[in-house]
C-alpha positions in Angstrom: 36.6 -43.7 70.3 39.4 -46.2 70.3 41.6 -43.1 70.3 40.3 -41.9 73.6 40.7 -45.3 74.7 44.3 -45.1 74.5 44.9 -41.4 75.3 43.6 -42.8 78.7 45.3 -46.2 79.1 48.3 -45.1 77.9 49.6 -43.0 80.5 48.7 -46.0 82.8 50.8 -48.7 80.4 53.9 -46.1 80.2 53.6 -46.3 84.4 54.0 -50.1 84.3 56.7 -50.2 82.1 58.6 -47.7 83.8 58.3 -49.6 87.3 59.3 -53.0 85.6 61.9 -51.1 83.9 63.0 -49.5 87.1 62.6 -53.0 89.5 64.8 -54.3 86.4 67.6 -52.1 86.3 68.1 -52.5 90.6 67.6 -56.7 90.3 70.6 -56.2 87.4 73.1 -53.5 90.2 72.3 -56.6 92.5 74.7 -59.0 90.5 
């Protein structure tokens, strides 16, 4: 069960990671 769990939220967590990652990487080109 708890394997299904993440097999669905994990695709969601990688997303939000990436767009921090992203919004990250552009606030550091800023400086």
């Amino acid at each position: 069960m708890i394997t299904v769990f993440f097999a669905l939220i994990n695709p969601i967590l990688v997303g939000i990671v990436l767009q921090l990652f992203s919004h990250w990487l552009d606030e550091k080109d800023k400086q």
